[in-house]
N, CA, C and O atoms as a DFTB+ gen file, in Angstrom:
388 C
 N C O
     1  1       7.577      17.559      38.662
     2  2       6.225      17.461      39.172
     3  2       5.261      17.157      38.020
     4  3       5.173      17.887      37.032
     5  1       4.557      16.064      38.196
     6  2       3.475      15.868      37.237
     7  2       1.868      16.571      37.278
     8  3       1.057      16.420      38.192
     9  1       1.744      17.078      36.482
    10  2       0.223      17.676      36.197
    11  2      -0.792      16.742      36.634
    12  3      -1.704      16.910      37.444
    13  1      -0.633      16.237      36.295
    14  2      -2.085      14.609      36.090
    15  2      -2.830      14.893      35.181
    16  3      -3.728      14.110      34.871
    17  1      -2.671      15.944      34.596
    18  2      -3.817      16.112      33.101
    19  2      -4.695      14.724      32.541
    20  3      -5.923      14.741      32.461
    21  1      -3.877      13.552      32.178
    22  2      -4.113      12.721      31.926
    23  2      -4.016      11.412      33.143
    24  3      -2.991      11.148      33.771
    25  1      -5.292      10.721      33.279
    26  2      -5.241       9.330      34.383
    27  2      -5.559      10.591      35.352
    28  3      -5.244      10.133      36.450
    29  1      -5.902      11.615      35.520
    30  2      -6.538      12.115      36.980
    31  2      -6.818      11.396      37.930
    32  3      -6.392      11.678      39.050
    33  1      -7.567      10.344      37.718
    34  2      -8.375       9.302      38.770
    35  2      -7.111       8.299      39.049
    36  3      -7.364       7.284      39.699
    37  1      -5.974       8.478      38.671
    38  2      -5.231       7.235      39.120
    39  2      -4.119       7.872      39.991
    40  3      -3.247       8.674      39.658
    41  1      -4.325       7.417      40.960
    42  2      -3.378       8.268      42.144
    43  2      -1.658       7.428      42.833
    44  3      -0.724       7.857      43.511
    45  1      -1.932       6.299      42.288
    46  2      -0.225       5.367      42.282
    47  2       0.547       5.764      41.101
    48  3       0.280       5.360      39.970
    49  1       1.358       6.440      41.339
    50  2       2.770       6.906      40.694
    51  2       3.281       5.699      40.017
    52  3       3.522       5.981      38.843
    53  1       3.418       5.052      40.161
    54  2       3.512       3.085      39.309
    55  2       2.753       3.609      37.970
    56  3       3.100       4.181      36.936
    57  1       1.696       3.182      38.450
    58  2       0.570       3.026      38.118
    59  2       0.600       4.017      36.285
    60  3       0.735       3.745      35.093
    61  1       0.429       4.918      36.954
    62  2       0.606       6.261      35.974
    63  2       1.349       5.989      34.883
    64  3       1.010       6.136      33.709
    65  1       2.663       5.475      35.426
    66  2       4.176       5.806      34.811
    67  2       3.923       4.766      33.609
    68  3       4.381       4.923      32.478
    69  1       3.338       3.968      33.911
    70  2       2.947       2.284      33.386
    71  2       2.090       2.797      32.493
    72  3       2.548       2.852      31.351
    73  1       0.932       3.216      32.647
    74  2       0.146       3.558      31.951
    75  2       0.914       4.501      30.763
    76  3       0.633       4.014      29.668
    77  1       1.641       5.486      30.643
    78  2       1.986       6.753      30.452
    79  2       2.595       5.833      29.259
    80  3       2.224       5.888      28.087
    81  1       3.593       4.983      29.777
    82  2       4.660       4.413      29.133
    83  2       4.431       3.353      28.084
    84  3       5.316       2.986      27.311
    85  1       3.074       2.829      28.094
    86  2       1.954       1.818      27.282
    87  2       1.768       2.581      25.906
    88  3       2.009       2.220      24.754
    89  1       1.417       3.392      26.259
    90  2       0.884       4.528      25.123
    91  2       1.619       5.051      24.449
    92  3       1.373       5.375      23.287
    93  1       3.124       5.324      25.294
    94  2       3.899       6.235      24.127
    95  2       4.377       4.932      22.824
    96  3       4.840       5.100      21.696
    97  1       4.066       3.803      23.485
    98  2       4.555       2.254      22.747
    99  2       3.604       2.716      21.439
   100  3       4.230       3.205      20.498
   101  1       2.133       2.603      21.298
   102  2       1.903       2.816      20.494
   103  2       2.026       3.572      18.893
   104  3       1.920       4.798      18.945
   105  1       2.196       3.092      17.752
   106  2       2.586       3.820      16.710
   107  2       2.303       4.273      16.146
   108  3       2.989       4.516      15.153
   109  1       0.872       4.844      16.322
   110  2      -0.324       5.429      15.687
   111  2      -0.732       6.331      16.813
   112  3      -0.520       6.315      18.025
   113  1      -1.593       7.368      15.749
   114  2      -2.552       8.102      17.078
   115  2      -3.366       7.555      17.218
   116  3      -3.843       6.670      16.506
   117  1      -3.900       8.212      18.737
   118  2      -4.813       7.089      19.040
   119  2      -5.933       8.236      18.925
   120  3      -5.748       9.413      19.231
   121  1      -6.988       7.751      18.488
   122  2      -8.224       9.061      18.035
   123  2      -9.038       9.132      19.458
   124  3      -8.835       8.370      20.403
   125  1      -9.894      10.080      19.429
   126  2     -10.650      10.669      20.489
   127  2     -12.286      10.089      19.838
   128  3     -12.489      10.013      18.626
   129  1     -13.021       9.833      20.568
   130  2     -14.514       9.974      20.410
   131  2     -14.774      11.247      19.408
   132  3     -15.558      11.052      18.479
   133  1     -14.204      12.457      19.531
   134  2     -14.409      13.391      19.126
   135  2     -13.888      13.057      17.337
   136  3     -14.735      13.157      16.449
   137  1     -13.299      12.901      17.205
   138  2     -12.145      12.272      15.861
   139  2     -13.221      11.424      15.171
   140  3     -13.495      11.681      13.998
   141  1     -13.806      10.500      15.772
   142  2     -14.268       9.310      15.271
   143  2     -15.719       9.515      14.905
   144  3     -16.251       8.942      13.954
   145  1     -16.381      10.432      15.779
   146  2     -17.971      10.880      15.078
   147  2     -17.368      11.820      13.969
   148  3     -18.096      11.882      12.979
   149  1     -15.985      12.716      13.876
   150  2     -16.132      13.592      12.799
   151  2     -15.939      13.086      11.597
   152  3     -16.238      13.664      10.552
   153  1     -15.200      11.483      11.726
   154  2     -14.617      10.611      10.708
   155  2     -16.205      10.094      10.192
   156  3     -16.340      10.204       8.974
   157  1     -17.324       9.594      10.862
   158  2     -18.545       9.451      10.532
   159  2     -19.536       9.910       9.643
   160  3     -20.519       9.354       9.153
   161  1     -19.023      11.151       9.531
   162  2     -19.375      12.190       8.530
   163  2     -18.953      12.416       7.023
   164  3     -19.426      13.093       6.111
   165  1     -17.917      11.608       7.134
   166  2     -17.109      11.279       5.691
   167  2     -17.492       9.991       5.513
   168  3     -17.584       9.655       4.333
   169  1     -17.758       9.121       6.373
   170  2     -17.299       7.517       5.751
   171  2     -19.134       7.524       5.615
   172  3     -19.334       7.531       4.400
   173  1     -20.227       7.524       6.195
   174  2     -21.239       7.459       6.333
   175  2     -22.417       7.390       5.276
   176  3     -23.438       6.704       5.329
   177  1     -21.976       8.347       4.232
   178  2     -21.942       8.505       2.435
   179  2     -21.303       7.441       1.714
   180  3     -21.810       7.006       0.680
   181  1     -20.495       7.099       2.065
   182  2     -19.706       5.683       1.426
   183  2     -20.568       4.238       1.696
   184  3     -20.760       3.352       0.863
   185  1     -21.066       4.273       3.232
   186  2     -21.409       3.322       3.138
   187  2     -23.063       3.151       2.399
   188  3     -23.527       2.137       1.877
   189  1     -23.637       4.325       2.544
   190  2     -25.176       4.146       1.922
   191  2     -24.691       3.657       0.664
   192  3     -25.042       2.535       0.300
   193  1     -23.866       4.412      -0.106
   194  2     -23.853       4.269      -1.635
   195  2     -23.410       2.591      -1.709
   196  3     -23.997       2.038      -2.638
   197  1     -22.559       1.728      -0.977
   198  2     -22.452       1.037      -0.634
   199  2     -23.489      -0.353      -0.530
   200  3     -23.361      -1.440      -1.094
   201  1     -24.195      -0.037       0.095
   202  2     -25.224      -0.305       0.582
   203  2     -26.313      -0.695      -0.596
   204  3     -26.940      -1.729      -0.826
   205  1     -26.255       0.655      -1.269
   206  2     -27.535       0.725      -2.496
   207  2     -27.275      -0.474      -3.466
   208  3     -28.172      -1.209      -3.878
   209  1     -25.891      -0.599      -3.803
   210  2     -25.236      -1.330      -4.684
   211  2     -25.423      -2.836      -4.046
   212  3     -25.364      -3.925      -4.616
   213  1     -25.564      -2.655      -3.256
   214  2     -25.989      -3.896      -2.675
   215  2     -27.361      -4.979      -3.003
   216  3     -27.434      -6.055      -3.596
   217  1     -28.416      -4.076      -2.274
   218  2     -29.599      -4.085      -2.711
   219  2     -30.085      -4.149      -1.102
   220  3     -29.362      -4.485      -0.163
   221  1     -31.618      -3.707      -1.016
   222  2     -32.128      -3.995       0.251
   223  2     -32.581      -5.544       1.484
   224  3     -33.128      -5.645       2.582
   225  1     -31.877      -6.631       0.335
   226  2     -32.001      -7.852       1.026
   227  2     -31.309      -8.007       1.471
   228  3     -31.576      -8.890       2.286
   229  1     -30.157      -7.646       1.563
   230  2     -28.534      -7.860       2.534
   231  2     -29.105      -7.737       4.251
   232  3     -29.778      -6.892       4.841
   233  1     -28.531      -8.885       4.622
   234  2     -28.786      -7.910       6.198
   235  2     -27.894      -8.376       6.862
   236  3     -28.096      -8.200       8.064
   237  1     -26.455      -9.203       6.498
   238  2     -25.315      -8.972       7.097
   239  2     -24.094      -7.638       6.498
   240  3     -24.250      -6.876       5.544
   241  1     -23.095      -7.718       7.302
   242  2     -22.193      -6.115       6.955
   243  2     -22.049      -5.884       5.067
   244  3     -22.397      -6.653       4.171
   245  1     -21.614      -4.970       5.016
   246  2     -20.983      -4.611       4.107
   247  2     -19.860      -5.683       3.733
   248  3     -20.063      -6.524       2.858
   249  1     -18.839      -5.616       4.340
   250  2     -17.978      -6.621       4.106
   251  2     -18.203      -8.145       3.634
   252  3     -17.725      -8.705       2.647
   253  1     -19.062      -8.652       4.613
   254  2     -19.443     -10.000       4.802
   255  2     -20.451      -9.980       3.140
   256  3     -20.515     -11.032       2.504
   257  1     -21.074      -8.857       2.671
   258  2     -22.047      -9.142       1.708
   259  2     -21.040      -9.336       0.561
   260  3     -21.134     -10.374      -0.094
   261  1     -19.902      -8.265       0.193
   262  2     -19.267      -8.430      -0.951
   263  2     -18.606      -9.587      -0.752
   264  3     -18.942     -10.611      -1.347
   265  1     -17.606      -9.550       0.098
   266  2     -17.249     -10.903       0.124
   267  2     -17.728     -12.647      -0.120
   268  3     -17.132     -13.703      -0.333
   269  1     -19.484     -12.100       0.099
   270  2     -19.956     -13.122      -0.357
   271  2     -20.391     -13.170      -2.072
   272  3     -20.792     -14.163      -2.678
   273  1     -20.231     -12.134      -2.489
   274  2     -20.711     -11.968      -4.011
   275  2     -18.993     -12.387      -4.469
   276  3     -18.831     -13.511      -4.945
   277  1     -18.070     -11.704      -4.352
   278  2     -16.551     -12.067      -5.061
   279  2     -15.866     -12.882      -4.098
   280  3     -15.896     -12.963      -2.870
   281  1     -15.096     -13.593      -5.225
   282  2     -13.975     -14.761      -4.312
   283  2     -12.393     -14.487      -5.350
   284  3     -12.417     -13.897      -6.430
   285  1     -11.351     -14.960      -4.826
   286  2     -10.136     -15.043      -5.311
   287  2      -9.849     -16.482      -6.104
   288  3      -9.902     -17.604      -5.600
   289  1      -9.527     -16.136      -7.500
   290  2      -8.863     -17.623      -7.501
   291  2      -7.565     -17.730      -6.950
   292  3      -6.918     -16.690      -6.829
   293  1      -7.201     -18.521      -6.688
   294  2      -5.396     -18.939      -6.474
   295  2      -4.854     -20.047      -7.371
   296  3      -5.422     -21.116      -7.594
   297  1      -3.446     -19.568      -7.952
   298  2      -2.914     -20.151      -8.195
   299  2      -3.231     -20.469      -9.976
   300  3      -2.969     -21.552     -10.500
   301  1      -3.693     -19.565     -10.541
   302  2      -3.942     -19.990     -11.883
   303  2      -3.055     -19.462     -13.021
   304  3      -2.843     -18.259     -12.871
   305  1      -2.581     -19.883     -13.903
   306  2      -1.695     -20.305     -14.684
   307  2      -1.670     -19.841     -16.411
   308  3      -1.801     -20.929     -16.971
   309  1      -1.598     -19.103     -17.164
   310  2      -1.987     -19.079     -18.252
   311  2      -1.200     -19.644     -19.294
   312  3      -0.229     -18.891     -19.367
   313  1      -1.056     -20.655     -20.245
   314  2       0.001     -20.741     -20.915
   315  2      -0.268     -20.318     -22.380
   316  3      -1.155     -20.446     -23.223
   317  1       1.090     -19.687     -22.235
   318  2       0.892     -18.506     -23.820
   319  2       1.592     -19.545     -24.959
   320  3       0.831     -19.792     -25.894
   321  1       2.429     -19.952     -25.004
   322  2       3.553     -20.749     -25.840
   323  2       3.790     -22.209     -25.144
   324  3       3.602     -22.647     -24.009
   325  1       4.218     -22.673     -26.185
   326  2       4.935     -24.374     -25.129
   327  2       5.992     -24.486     -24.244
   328  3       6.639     -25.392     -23.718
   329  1       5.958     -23.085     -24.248
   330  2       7.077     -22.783     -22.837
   331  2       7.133     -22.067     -22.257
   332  3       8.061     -21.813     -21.489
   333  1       6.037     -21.410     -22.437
   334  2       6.077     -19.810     -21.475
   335  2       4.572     -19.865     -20.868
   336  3       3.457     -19.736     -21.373
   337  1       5.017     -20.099     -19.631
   338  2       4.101     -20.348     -18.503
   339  2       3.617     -18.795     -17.620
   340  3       4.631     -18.325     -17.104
   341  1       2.711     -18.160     -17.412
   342  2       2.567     -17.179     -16.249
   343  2       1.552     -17.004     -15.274
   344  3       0.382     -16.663     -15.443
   345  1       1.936     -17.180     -14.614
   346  2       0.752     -16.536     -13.276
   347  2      -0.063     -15.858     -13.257
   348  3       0.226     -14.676     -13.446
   349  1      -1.006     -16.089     -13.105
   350  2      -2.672     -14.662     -13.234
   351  2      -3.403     -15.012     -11.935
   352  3      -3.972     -16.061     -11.630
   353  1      -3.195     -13.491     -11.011
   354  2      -4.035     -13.609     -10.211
   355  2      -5.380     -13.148     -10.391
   356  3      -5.068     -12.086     -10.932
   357  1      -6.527     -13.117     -10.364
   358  2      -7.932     -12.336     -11.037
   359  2      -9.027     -12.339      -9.821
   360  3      -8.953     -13.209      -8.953
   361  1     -10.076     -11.307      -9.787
   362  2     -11.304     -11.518      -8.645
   363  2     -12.482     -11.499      -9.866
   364  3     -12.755     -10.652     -10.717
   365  1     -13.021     -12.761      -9.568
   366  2     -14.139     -13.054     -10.480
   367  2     -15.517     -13.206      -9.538
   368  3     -15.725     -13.634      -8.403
   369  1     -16.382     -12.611     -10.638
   370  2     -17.856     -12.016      -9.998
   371  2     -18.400     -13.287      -9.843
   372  3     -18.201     -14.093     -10.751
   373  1     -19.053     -13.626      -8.864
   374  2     -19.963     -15.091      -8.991
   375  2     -20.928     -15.284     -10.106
   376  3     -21.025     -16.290     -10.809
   377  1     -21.575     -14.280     -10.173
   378  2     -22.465     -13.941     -11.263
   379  2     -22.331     -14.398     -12.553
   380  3     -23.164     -14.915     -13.298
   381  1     -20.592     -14.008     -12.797
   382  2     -20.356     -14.737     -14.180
   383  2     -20.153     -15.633     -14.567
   384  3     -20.002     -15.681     -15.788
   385  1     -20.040     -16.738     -13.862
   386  2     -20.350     -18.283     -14.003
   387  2     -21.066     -18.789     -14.886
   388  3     -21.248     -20.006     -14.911
């Protein structure tokens, strides 16, 4: 006999089982509203400081801003000797141009 604790409102036995069976697929927990404002409270400090470093003209994300200040080179090469070739990957500041 099933409780219905969970899917209350869904009253097809299908339905449920399907649902039930979706979720256990998943490989992670899956967080609660409750989880995610308490996670807010930690990350929320990160992003001001974040933010500051920024400066107050930014007015797209966080992400989108650094990403626009640093880029990746690819594929660059250092050669030490006339035969000894190596790979350097590096993230260079725009700034230092």
């Amino acid at each position: 006999m099933q409780l219905k604790i969970i899917f209350f409102t869904i009253t097809d036995s299908y339905k449920r089982d399907a649902l039930l069976k979706n979720i256990l697929l998943v490989p992670c927990l899956i967080p609660t509203l409750r989880s995610c404002f308490k996670n807010l409270k930690y990350l929320e400090p990160c992003c001001t400081i974040l933010k500051q470093l920024l400066g107050s003209k930014q007015k797209s994300t966080i992400w989108r801003s650094f990403s626009a200040v640093y880029f990746r080179l690819k594929n660059l090469n250092i050669k030490y000797l006339e035969d000894q070739i190596t790979p350097l990957s590096l993230t260079i500041f725009k700034g230092d141009k």
